[in-house]
C-alpha positions as a printed NumPy array, in Angstrom:
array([[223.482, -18.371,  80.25 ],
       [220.923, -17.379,  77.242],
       [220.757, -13.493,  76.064],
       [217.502, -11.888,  77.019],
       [215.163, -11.082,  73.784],
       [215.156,  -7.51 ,  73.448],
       [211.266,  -6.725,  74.456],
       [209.417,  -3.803,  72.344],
       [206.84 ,  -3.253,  69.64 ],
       [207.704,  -3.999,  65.608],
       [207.047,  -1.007,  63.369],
       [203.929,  -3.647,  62.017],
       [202.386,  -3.015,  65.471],
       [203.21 ,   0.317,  66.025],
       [201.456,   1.122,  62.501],
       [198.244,  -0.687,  63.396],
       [198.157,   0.887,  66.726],
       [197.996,   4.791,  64.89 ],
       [195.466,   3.307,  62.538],
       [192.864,   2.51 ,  65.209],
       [194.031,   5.558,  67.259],
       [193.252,   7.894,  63.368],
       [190.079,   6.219,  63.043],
       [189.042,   6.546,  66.351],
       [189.625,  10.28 ,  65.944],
       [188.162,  10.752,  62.674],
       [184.961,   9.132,  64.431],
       [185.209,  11.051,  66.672],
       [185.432,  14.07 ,  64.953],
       [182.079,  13.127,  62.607],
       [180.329,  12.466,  66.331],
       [181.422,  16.493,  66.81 ],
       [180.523,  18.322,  64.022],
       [176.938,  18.152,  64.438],
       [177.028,  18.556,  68.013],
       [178.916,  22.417,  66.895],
       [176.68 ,  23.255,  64.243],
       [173.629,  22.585,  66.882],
       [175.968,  24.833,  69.656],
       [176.025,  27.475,  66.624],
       [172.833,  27.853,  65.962],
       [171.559,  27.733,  69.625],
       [173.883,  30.623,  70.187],
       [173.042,  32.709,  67.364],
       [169.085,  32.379,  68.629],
       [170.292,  33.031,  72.286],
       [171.708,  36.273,  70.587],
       [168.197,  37.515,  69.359],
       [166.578,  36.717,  72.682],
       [168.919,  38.252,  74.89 ],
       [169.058,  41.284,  72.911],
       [165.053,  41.737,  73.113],
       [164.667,  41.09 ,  76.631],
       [167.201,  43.633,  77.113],
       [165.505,  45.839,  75.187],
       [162.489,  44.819,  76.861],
       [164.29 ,  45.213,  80.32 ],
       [165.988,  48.515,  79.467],
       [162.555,  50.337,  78.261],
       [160.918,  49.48 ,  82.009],
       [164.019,  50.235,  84.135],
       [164.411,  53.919,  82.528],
       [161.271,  54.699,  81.29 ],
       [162.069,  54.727,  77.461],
       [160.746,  53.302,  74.226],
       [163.756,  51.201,  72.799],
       [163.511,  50.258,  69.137],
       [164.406,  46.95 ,  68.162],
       [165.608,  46.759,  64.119],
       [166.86 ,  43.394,  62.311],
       [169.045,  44.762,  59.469],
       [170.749,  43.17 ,  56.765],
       [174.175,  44.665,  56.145],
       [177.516,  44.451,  54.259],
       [180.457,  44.486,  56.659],
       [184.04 ,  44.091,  55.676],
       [182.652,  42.292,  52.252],
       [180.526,  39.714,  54.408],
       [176.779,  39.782,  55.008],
       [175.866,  40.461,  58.596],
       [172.207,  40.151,  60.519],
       [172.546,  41.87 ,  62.831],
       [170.003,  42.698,  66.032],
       [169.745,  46.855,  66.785],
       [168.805,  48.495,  69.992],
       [167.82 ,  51.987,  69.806],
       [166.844,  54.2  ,  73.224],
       [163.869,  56.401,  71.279],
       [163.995,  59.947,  73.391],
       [162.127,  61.081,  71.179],
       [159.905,  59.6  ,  68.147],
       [160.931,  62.246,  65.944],
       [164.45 ,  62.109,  65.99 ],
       [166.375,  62.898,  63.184],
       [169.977,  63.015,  62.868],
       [172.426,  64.319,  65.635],
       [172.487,  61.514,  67.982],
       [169.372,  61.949,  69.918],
       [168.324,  58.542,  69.76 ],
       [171.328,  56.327,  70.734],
       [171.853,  52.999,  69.492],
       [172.195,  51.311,  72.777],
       [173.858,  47.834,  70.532],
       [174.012,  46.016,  67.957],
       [174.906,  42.249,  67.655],
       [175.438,  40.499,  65.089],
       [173.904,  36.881,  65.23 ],
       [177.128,  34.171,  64.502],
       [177.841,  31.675,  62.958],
       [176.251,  30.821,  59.553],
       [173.225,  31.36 ,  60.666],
       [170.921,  33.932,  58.707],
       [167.528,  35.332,  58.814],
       [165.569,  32.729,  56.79 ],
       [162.728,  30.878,  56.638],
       [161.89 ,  27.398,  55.767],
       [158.846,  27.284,  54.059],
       [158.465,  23.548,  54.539],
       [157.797,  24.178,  58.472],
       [154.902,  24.701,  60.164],
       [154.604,  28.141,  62.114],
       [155.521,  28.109,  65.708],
       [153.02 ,  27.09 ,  68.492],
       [152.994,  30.773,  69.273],
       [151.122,  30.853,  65.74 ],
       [152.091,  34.453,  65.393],
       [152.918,  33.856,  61.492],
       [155.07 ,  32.157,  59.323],
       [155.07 ,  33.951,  55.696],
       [158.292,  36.034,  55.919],
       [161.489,  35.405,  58.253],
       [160.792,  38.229,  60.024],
       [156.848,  39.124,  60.451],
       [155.14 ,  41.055,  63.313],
       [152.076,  42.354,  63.073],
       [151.153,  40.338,  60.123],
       [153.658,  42.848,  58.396],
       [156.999,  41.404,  56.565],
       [160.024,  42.872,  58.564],
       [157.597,  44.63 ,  61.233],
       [155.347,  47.774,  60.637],
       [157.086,  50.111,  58.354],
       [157.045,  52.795,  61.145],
       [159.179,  50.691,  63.109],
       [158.599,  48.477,  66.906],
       [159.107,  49.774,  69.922],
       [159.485,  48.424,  73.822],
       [157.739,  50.718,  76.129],
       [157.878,  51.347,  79.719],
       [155.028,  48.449,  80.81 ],
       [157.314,  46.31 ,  78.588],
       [154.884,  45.921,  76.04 ],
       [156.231,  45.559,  72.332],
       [154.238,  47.396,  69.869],
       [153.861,  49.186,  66.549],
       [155.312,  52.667,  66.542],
       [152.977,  55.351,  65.708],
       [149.804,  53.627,  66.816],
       [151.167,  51.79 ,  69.662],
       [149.147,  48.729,  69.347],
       [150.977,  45.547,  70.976],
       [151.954,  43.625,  68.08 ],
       [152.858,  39.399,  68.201],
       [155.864,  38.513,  65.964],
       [158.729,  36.048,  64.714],
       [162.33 ,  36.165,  63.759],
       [163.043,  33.279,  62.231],
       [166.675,  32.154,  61.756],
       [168.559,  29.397,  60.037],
       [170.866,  28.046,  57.322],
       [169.294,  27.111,  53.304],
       [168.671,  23.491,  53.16 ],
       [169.642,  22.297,  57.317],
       [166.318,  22.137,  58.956],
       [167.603,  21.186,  62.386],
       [169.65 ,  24.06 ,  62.383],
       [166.365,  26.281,  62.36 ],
       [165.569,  28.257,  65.608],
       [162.926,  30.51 ,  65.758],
       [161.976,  33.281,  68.517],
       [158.361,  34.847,  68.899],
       [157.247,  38.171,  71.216],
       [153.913,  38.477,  72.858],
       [153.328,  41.848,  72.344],
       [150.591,  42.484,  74.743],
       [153.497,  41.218,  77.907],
       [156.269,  41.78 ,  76.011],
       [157.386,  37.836,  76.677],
       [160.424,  36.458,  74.564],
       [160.912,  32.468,  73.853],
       [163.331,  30.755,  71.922],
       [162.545,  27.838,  69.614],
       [163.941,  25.024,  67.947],
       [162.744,  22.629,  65.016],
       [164.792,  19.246,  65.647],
       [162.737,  17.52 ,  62.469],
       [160.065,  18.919,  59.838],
       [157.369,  17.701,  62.459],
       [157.455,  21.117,  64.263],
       [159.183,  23.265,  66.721],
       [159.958,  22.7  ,  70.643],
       [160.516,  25.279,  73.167],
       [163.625,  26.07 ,  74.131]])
């Protein structure tokens, strides 16, 4: 009677067998990356949408102007854009709290308040010289813009319905550019996206 062969892989086998299962991951991971960076960016535009229809939403359901501000600020050593909501009680407010900031969100990711100049403006065609431009005005007229109670979005002071653009993205990755536009007269929010230099698509 013959001993049985001990059955089992060599270490040779074994070794090949991680090396196709490494690549395979590391393919995997490259397949990945991109598909993030686009979940990124549509978040951080999702950000600036919700926050102005809930602006919008807010001003109509109690009857207030809410002012909607884009700043740029330092936090914890980082640069932030952030998205403000402000209930206006009053238009002359000073300090003391009697215009509450209702939020403020921060828009993630890498993603920035930028332009890329080698776009074409948005179908809306509300503008496309500054990141941020409403009313023909870089950043928004100086007085500030406002939500109102019939939901339009205008120009503080003279209360004109003003059309506008935040545009959003990261130096030098044009697919990663979104874009979001307000119809001032309605008050209507979209979101945008610019898969390729060839222009924008709704999203």
């Amino acid at each position: 009677m013959t001993p049985s062969r001990e059955q089992g892989f060599s270490l040779l086998e074994t070794m090949i067998v991680i090396v196709v299962i490494i690549t395979i991951a590391a393919m995997a991971v490259l397949q990945i990356q991109p598909a993030l960076a686009t979940a990124k960016a549509d978040t951080a535009m999702k950000q600036v949408v919700d926050q102005l229809r809930q602006a919008r939403e807010y001003a109509i359901a109690n009857r207030r102007y809410v002012q909607v501000t884009f700043p740029v600020v330092i936090v914890s050593g980082q640069t932030q854009y952030q998205v403000v909501m402000t209930e206006m009680n009053t238009l002359t407010a000073g300090a003391g709290g009697v215009n509450p900031v209702l939020s403020t969100v921060p828009i993630g990711g890498s993603m920035r308040f930028y332009l890329d100049a080698t776009l074409p403006d948005t179908p809306d065609a509300y503008g496309n010289a500054n990141a941020i431009e409403f009313g023909g005005v870089a950043g928004g007229p100086p007085a500030g813009m406002l939500f109102q109670s019939d939901g339009e979005f205008v120009a503080a002071g003279t209360y004109v319905p003003i059309n506008g653009t935040v545009f959003m993205g990261i130096p030098g990755d044009t697919p990663m550019e979104r874009a979001v536009t307000v119809l001032g007269a309605t008050g209507r929010v979209r979101g945008w996206r610019a898969p390729s230099k060839k222009g924008w698509v709704q999203f």
